[in-house]
VEXRO-249483 format. One record per residue (C-alpha): residue in one letter; residue number from 1; x negated, y, z negated. Coordinates in steps of 0.25 Angstrom, whole numbers. Example, Ala and Ser with C-alpha at 12.3 -4.5 7.8 and 13.67 -1.06 7.14 Angstrom:
ATOM r   k    c1    c2    c3
ATOM A   1   -49   -18   -31
ATOM S   2   -55    -4   -29
% end
This chain:
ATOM r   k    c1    c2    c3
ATOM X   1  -143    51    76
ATOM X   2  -140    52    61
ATOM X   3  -128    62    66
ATOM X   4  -123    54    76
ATOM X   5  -120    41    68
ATOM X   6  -113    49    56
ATOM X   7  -105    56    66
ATOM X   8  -101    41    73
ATOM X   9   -98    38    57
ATOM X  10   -90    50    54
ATOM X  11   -83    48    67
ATOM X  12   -80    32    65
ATOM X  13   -76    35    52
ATOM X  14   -64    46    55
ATOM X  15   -60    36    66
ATOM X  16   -60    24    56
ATOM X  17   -53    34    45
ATOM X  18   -42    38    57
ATOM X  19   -40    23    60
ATOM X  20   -38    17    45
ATOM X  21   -27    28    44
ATOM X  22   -19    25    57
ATOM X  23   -21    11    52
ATOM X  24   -16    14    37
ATOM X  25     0    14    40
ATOM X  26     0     1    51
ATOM X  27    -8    -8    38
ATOM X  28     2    -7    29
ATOM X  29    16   -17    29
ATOM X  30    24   -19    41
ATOM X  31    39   -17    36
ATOM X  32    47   -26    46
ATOM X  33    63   -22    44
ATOM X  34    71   -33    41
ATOM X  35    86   -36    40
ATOM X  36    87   -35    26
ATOM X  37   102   -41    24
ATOM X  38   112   -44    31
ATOM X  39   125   -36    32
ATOM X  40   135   -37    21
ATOM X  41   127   -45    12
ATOM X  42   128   -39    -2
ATOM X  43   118   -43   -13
ATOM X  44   117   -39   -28
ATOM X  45   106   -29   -32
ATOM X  46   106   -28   -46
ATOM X  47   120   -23   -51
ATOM X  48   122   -18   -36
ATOM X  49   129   -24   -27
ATOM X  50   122   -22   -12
ATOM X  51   126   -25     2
ATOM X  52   120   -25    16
ATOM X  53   124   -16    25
ATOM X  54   116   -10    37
ATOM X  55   102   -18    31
ATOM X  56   102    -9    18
ATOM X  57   108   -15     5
ATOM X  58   118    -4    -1
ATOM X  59   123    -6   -15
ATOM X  60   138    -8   -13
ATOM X  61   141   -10   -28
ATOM X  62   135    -8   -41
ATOM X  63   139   -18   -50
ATOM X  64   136   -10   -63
ATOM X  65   141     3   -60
ATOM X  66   156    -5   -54
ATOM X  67   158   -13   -67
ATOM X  68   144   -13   -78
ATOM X  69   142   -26   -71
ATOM X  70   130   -33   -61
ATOM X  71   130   -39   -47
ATOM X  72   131   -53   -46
ATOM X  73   133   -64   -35
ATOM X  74   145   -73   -36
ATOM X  75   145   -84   -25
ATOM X  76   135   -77   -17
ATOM X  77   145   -65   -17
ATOM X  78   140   -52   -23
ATOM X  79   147   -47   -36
ATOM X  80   147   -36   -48
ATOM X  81   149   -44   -61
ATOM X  82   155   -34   -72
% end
């Protein structure tokens, strides 16, 4: 009788192991994709000028390498300022 329940406990035990980890990678975040800009906007990243193209911000210009200078908005427009 002894036998019998460690071999029920060993048994429930693998089977609880084996369901924790196919359980491990759904318990984490959920990543939702999302439009991250919109197309053509351009925003200033530091000293880097960035646009949106295909939902990926791509550096377009860097402000310090051009002229020494930084990125700056004037009148909601994106600019380098040297």
């Amino acid at each position: 009788m002894r036998t019998m329940k460690r071999e029920k406990g060993r048994t429930f035990g693998w089977l609880l192991v084996s369901l924790m980890l196919l359980a491990a990678p759904l318990s984490g975040c959920v990543v939702v994709a999302e439009d991250s800009c919109n197309e053509g906007e351009q925003i200033c990243s530091g000293d880097a000028i960035e646009e949106c193209i295909d939902d990926d911000w791509i550096q377009i210009e860097d402000c310090f390498t051009f002229c020494g200078g930084t990125c700056v908005y004037l009148d909601d427009v994106t600019a380098c300022a040297c």
